[in-house]
N, CA, C and O atoms as CSV, one atom per row, in Angstrom:
chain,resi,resn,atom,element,x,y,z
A,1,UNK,N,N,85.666,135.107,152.169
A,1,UNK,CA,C,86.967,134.466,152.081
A,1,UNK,C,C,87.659,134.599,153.433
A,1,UNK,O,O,87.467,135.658,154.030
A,2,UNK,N,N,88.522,133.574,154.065
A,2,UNK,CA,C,88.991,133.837,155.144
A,2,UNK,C,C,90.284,133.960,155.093
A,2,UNK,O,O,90.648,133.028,154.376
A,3,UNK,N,N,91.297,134.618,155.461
A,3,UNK,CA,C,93.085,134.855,155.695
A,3,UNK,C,C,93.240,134.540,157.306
A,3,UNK,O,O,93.080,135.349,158.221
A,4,UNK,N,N,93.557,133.291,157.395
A,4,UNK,CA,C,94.125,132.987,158.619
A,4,UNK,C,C,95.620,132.858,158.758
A,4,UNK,O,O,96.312,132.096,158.082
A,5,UNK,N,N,96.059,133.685,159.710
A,5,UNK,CA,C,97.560,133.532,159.394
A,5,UNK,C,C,97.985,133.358,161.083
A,5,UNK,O,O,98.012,134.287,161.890
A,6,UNK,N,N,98.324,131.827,161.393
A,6,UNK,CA,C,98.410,131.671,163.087
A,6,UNK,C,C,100.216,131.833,162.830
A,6,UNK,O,O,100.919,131.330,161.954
A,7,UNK,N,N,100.703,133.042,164.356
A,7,UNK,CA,C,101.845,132.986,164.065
A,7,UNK,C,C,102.145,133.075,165.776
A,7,UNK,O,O,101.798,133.981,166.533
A,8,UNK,N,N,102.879,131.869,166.095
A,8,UNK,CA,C,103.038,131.903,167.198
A,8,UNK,C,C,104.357,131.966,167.579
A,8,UNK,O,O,104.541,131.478,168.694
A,9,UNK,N,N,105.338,132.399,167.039
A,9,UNK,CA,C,106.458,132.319,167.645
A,9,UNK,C,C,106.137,133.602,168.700
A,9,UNK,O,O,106.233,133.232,169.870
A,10,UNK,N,N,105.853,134.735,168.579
A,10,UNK,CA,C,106.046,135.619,169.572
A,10,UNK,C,C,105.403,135.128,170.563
A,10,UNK,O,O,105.919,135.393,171.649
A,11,UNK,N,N,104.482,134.520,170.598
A,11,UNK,CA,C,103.395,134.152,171.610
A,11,UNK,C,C,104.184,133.140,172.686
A,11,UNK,O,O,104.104,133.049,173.911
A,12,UNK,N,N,104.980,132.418,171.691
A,12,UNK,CA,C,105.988,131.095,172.592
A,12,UNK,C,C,106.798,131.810,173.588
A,12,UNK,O,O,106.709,131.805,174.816
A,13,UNK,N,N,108.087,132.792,172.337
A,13,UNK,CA,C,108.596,133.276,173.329
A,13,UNK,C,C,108.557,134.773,174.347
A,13,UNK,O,O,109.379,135.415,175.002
A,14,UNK,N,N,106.740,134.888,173.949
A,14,UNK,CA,C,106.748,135.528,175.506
A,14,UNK,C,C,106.208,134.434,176.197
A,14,UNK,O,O,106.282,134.877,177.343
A,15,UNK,N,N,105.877,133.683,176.270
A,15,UNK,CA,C,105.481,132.387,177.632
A,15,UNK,C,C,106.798,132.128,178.060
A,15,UNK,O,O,107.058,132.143,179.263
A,16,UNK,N,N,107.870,131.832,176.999
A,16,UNK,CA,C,109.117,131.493,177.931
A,16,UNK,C,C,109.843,131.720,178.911
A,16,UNK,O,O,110.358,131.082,179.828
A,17,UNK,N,N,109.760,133.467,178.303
A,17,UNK,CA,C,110.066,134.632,178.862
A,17,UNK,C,C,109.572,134.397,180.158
A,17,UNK,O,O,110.346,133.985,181.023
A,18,UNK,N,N,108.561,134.573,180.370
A,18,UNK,CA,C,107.166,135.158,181.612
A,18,UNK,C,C,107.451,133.858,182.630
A,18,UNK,O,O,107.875,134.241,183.720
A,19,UNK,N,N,107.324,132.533,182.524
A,19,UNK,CA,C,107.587,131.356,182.474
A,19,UNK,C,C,108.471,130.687,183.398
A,19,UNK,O,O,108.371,130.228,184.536
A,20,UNK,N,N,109.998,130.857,181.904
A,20,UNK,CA,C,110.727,130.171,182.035
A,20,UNK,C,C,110.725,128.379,181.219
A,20,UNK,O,O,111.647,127.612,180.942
A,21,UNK,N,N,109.453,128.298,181.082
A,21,UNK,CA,C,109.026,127.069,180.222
A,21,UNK,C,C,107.351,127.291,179.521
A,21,UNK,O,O,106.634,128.239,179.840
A,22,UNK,N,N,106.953,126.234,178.549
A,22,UNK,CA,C,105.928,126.307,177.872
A,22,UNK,C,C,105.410,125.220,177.044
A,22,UNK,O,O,105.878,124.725,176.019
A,23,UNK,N,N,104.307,124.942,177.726
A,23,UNK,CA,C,103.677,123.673,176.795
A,23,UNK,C,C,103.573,123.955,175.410
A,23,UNK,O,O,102.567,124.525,174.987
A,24,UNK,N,N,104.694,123.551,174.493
A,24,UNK,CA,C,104.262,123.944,173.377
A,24,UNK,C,C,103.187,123.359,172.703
A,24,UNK,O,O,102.608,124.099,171.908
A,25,UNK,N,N,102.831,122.369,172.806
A,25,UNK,CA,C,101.988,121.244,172.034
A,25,UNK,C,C,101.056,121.647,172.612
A,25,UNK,O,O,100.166,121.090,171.970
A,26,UNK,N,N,100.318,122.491,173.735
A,26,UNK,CA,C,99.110,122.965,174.112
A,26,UNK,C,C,98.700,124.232,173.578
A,26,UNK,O,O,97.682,124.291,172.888
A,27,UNK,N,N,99.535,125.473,173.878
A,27,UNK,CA,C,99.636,126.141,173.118
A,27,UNK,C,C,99.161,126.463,171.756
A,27,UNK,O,O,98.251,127.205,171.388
A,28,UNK,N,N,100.128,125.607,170.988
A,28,UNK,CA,C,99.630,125.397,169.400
A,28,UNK,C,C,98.365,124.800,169.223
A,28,UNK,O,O,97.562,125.308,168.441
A,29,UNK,N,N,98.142,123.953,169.752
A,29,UNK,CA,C,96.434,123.308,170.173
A,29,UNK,C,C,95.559,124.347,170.200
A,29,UNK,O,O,94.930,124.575,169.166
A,30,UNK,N,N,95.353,125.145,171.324
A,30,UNK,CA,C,94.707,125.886,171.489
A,30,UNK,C,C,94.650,127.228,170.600
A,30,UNK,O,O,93.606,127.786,170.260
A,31,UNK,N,N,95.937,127.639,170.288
A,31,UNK,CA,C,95.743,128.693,168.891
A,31,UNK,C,C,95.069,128.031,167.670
A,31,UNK,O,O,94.070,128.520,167.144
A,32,UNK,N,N,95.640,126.936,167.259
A,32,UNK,CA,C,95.077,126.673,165.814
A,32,UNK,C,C,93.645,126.169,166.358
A,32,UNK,O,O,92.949,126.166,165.343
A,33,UNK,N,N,93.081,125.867,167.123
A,33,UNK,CA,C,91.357,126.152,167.604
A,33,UNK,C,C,90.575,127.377,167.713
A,33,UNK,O,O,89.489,127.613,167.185
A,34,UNK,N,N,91.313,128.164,168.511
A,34,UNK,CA,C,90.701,129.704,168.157
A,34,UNK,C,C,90.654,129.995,166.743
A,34,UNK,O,O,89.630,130.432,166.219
A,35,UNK,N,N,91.574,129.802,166.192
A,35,UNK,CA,C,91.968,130.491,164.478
A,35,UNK,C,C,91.326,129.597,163.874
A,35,UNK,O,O,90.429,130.187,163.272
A,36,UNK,N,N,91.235,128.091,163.605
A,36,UNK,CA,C,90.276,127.557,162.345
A,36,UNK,C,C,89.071,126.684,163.337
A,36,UNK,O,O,88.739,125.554,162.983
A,37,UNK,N,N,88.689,127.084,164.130
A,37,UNK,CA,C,87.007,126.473,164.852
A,37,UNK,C,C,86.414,127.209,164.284
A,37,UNK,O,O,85.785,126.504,163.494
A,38,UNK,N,N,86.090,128.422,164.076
A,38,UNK,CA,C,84.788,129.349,163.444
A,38,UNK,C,C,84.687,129.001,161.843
A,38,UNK,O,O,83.714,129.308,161.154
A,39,UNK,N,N,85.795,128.344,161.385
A,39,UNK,CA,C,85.788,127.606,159.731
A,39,UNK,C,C,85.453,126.428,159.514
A,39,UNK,O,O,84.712,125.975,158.642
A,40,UNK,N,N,86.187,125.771,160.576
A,40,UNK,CA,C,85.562,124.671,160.871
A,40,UNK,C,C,84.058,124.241,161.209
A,40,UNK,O,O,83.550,123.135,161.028
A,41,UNK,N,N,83.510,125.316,161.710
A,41,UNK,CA,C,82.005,125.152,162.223
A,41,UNK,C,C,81.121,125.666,160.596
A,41,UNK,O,O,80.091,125.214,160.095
A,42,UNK,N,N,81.589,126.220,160.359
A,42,UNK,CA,C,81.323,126.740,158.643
A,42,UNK,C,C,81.290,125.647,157.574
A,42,UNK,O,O,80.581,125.564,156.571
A,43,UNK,N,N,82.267,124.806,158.058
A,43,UNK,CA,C,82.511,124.057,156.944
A,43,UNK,C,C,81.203,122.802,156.994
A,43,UNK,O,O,80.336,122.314,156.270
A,44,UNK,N,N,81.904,122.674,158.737
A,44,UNK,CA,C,80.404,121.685,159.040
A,44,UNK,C,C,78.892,121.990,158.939
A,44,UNK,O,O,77.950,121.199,158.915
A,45,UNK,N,N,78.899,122.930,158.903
A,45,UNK,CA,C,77.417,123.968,158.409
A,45,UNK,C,C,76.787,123.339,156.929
A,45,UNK,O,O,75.754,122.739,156.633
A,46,UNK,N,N,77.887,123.775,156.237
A,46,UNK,CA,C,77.908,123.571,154.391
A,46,UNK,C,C,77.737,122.439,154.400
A,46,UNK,O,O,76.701,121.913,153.994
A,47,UNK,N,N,78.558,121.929,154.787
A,47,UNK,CA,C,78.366,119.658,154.458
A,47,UNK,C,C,76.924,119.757,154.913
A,47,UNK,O,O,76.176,119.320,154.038
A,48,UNK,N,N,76.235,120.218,156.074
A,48,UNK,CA,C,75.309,119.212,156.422
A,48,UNK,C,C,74.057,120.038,155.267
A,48,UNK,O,O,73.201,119.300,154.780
A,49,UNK,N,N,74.042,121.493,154.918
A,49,UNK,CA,C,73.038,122.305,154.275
A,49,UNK,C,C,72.907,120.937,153.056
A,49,UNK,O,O,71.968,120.152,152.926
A,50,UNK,N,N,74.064,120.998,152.351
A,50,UNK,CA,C,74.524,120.240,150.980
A,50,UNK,C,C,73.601,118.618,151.462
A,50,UNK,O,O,72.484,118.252,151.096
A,51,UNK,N,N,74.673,117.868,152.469
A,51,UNK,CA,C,73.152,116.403,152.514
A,51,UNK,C,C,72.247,116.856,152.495
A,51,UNK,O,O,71.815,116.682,151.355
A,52,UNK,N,N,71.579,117.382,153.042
A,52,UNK,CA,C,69.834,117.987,153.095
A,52,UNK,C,C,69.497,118.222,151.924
A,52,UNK,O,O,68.472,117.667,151.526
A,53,UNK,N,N,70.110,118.953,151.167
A,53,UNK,CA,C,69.593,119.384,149.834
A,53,UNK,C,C,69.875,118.171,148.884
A,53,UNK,O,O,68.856,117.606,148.488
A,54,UNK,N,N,71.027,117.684,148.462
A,54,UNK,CA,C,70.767,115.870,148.360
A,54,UNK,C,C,69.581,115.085,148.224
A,54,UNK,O,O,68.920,114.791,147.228
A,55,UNK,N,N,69.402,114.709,149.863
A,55,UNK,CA,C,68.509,114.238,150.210
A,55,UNK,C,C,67.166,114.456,149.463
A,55,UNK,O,O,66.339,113.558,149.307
A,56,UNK,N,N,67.046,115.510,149.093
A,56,UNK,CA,C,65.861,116.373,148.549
A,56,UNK,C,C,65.662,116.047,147.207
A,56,UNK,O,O,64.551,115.785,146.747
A,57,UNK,N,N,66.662,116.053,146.585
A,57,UNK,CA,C,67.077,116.043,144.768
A,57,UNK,C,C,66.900,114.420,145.205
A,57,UNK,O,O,65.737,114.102,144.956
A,58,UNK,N,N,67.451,113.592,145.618
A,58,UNK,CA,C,66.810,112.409,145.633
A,58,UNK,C,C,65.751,111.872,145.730
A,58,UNK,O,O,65.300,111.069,144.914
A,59,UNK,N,N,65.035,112.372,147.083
A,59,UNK,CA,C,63.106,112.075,146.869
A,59,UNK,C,C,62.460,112.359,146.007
A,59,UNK,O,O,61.574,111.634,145.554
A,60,UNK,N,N,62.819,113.711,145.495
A,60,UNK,CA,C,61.981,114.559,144.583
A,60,UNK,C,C,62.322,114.077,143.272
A,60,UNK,O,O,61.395,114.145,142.465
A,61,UNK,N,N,63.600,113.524,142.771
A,61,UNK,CA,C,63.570,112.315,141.640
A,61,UNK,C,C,63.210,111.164,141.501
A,61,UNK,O,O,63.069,110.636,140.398
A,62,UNK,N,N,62.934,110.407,142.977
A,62,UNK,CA,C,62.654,109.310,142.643
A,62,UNK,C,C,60.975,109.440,142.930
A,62,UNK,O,O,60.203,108.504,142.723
A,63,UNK,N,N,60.525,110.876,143.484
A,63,UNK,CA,C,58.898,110.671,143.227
A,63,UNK,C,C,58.502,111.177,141.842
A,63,UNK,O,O,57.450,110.707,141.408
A,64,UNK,N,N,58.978,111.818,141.276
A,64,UNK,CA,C,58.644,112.311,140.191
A,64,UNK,C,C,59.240,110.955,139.002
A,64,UNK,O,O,58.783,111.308,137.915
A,65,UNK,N,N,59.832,109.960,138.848
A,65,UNK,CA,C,60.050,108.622,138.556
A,65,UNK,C,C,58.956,107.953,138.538
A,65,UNK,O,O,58.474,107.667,137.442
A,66,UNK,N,N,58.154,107.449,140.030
A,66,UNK,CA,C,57.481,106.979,139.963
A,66,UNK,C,C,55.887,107.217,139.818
A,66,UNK,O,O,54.936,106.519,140.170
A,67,UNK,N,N,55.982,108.839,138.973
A,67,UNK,CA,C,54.466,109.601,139.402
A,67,UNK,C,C,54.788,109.442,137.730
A,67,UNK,O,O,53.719,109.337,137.129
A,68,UNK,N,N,55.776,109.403,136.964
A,68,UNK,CA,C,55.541,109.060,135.328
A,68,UNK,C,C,55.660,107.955,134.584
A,68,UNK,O,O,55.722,107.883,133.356
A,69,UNK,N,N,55.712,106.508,135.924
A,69,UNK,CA,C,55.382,105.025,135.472
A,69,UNK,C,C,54.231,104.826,134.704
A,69,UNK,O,O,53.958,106.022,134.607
A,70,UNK,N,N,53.725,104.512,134.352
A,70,UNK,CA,C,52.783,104.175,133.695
A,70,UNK,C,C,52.078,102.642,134.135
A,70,UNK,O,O,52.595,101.656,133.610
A,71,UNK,N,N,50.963,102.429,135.041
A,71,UNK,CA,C,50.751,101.453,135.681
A,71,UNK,C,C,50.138,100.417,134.672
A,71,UNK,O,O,49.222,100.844,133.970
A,72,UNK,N,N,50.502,99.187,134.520
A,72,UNK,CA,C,49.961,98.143,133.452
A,72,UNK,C,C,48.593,98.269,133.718
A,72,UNK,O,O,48.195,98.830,134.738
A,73,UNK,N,N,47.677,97.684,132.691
A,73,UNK,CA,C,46.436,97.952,132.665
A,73,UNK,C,C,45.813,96.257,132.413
A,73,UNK,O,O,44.602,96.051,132.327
């Protein structure tokens, strides 16, 4: 289970501080990437395991379909 909790106000205003100004819209960019990329890469992990396995339950039904046709005679 993951608890991500991005909290950037302190982070802002020590850049301000230090600064005097601060890209906020970069900033926040770049935190909420550190904090949900490693979930994100997880998530994209799962989707692709899941098609594959799909993929699988599909061949393997539609060969086992056509391995209990019964060919006209």
């Amino acid at each position: 289970m993951w608890n991500v909790c991005v909290v950037l106000v302190p982070k802002l205003t020590a850049a301000v501080a230090e600064q005097g100004s601060v890209d906020e819209e970069q900033m926040s960019t770049e935190q909420l990437d550190a904090s949900y990329g490693p979930l994100r890469e997880l998530v994209s992990e799962s989707v692709h395991q899941q098609e594959t396995l799909l993929e699988r339950v599909q061949v393997s039904s539609a060969a086992s379909y056509w391995n209990n046709i019964s060919a006209p005679c």
